[in-house]
C-alpha positions in Angstrom: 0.0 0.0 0.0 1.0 3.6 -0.9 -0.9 5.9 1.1 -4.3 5.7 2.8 -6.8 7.9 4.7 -9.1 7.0 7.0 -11.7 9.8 8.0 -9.2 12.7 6.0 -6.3 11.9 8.5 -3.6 10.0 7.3 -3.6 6.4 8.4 -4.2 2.7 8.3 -6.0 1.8 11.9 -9.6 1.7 12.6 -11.4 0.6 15.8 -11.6 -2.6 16.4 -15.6 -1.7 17.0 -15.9 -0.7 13.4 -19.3 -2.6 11.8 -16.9 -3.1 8.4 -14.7 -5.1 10.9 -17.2 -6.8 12.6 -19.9 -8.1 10.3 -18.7 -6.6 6.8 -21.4 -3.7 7.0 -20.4 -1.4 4.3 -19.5 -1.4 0.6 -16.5 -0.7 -1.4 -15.3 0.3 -5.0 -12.1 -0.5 -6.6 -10.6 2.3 -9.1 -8.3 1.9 -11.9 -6.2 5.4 -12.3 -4.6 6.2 -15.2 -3.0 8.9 -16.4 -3.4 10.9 -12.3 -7.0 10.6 -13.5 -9.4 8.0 -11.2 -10.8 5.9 -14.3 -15.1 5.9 -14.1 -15.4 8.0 -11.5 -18.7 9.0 -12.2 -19.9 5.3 -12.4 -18.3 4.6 -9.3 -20.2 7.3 -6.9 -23.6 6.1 -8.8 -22.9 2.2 -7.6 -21.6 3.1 -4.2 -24.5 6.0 -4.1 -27.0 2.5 -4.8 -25.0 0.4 -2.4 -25.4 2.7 0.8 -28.8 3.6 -0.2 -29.7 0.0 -0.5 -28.3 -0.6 3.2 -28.9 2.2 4.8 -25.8 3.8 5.2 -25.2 7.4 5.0 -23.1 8.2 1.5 -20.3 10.3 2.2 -20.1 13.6 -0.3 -19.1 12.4 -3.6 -17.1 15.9 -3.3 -15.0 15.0 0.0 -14.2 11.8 -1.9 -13.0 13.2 -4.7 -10.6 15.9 -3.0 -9.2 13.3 -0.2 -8.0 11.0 -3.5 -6.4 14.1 -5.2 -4.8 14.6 -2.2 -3.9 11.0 -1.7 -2.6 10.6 -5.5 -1.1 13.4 -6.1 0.8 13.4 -9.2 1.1 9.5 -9.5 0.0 8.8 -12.5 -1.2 4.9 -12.1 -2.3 2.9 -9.4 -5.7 1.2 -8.0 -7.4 3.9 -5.1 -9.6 1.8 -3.2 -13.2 3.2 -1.4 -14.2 1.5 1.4 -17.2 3.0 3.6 -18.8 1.1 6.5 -21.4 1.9 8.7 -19.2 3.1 11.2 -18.7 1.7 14.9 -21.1 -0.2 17.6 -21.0 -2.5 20.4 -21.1 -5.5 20.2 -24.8 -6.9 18.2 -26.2 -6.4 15.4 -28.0 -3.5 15.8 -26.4 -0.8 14.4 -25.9 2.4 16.5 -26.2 5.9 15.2 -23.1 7.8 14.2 -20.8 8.4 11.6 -19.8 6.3 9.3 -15.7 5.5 8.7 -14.8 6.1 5.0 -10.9 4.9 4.1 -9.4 5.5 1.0 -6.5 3.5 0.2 -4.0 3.7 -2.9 -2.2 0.5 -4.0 0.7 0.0 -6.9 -0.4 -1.0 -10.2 1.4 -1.2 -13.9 -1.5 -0.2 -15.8 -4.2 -1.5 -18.3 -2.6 -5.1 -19.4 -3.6 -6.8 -22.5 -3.4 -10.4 -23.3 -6.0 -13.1 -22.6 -6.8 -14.9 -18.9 -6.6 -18.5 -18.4 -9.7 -19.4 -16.4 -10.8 -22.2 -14.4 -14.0 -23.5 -13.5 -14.7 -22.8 -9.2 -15.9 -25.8 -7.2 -17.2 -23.0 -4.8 -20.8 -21.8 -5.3 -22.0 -18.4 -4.5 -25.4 -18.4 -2.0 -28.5 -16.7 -3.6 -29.7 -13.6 -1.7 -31.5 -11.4 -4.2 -31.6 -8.7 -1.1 -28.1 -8.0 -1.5 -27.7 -8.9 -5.2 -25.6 -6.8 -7.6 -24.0 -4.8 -4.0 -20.2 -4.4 -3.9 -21.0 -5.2 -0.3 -17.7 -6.0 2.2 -18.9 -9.7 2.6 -16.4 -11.7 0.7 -15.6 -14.7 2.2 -17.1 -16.5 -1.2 -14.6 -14.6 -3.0 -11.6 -14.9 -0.7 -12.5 -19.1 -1.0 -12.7 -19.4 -4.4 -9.8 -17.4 -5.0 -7.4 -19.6 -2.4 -8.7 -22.8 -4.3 -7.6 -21.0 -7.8 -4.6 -23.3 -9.3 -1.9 -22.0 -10.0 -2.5 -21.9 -13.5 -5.0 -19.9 -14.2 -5.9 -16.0 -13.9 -9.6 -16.2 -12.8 -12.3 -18.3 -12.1 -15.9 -19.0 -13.1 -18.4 -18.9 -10.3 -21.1 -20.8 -10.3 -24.7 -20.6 -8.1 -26.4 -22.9 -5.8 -28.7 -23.8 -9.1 -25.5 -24.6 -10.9 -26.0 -21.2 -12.7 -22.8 -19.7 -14.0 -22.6 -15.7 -12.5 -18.9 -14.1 -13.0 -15.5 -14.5 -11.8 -13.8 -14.2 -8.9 -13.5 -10.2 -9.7 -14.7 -9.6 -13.1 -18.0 -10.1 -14.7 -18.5 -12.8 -17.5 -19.9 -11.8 -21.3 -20.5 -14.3 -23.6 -20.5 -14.0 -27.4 -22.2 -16.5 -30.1 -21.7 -15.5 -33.5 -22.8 -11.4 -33.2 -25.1 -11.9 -30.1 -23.5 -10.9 -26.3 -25.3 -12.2 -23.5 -24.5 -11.7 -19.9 -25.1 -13.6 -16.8 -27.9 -12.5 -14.9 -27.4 -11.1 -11.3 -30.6 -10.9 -9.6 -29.8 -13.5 -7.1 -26.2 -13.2 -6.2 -23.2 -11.3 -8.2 -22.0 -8.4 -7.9 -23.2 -5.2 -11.0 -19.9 -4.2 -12.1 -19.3 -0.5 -13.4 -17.6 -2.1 -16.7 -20.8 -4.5 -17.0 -22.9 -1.4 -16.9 -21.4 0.7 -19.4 -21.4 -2.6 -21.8 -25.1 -2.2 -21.3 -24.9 1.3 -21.8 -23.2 1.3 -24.6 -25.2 -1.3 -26.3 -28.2 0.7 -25.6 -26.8 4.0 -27.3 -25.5 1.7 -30.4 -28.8 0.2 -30.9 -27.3 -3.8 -30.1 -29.2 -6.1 -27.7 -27.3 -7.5 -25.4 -29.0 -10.4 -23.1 -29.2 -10.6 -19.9 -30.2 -14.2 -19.3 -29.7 -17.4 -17.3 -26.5 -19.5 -18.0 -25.5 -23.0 -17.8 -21.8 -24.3 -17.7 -23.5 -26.2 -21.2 -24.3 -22.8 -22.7 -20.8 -21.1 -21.9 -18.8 -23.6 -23.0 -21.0 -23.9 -26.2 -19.8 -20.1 -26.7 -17.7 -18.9 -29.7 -16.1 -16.1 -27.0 -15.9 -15.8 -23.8 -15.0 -11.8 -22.2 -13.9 -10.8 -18.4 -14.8 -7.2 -17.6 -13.7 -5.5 -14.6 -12.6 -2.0 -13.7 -9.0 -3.1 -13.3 -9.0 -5.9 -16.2 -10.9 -3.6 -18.8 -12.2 -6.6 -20.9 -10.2 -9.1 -21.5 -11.0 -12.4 -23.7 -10.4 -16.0 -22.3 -8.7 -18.2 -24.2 -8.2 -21.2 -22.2 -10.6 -22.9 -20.0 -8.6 -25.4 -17.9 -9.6 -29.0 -17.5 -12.1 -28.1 -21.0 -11.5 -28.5 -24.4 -12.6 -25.2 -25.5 -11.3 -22.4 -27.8 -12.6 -19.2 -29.0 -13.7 -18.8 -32.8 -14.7 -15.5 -33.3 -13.2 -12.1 -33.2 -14.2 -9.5 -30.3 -17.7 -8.2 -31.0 -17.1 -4.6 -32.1 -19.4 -3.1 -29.4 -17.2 -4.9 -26.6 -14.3 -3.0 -29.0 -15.6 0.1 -29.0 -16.1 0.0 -24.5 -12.7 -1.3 -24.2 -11.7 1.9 -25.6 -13.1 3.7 -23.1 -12.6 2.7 -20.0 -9.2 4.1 -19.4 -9.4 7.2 -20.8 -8.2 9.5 -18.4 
């Protein structure tokens, strides 16, 4: 770690009475920055804007946010800053008590957009369905944290599958799939989490007039694909090429309109 800010005070340490501590109450967002420039800024604050609204926690002033990471990047021109806001501190219990809520910004060391493809596997973990908290970039990762300790150490990523055998994302990217010139994407309604990349695909496809699905998909269905595509902040979107243990290969070429958002999403 670089830098980080807890509250506007330089620091790492938070109370051991902290709700994000002690049950995972709060949300975070992960931010590619390129160029001194956070990347999707503006996306960001709407998802975390959902996320606290969704839980009940009081959103911090996009504004404050925005001035404590100038402050904390100052003229570094790449790295991951990372936005973490819980619910602040209570006693011990659920029940949450009233007062401010903690807010840490943290900046980490990156090289930059990479390029390349992402050897996957396919996760013997499943991800529980809880539409309540569906599509939240909640601080309850334990799902995450599993799959990505049983991750070989050959591959990049992994696909994550639901209770219902129902493939979702990765580990930390989102999952597009392409057949010939139709995308489809995993639905999230149950469990998943509604990446800011995801969204602008969806955007994006909207604005170009191309129908992308949001559907249910089977491990059948994906690896019946002609292209598989990861899409996270930090990744951009990336194509897989190798699913390991599966005799798969992509046969077509990146659909233009996941082109044309690739080019975006690191533009300072």
């Amino acid at each position: 770690m670089i830098a980080s800010l807890v509250n506007g005070a330089p620091g790492n340490r938070v109370s051991i009475l902290d709700r994000g501590l002690q049950f995972g109450d709060g949300l975070f967002e992960t931010l590619a920055v390129n160029r001194n420039q956070p990347c999707l800024w503006q996306a960001h604050m709407r998802r975390l804007e959902t996320g606290c609204a969704r839980l009940g926690i009081a959103m911090p002033a996009a504004e404050i946010l925005k001035q404590e990471s100038r402050q904390l990047l100052g003229d570094l021109e790449q790295a991951v800053l990372k936005i973490t806001i819980t619910r602040g501190s209570s006693m011990r219990g659920y029940a949450p008590a009233d007062g401010p809520v903690t807010r840490i910004l943290s900046l980490f060391s990156w090289d930059g957009p990479a390029t390349g493809s992402v050897p996957v596997s396919i996760s013997s973990w499943r991800l529980g369905l809880n539409p309540s908290l569906a599509g939240l970039k909640h601080l309850n990762r334990l799902e995450q944290v599993m799959a990505r300790r049983a991750l070989p150490p050959n591959a990049r990523e992994a696909i994550l599958m639901d209770i219902d055998d129902r493939v979702v994302e990765g580990i930390a990217a989102n999952l597009f799939l392409q057949q010939d010139e139709r995308l489809l994407t995993p639905r999230i309604n149950d469990c998943g989490v509604a990446g800011v990349v995801r969204q602008l695909i969806l955007d994006t496809a909207a604005d170009m007039g191309v129908k992308v699905e949001e559907a249910h998909v089977d491990l059948d269905a994906l690896l019946a694909a002609d292209g598989l595509y990861l899409s996270s902040s930090l990744l951009g979107i990336r194509p897989v090429k190798t699913i390991l243990g599966e005799d798969w290969r992509p046969s077509v070429p990146m659909h233009p309109l996941l082109q044309e958002v690739q080019s975006r999403i690191f533009q300072a």
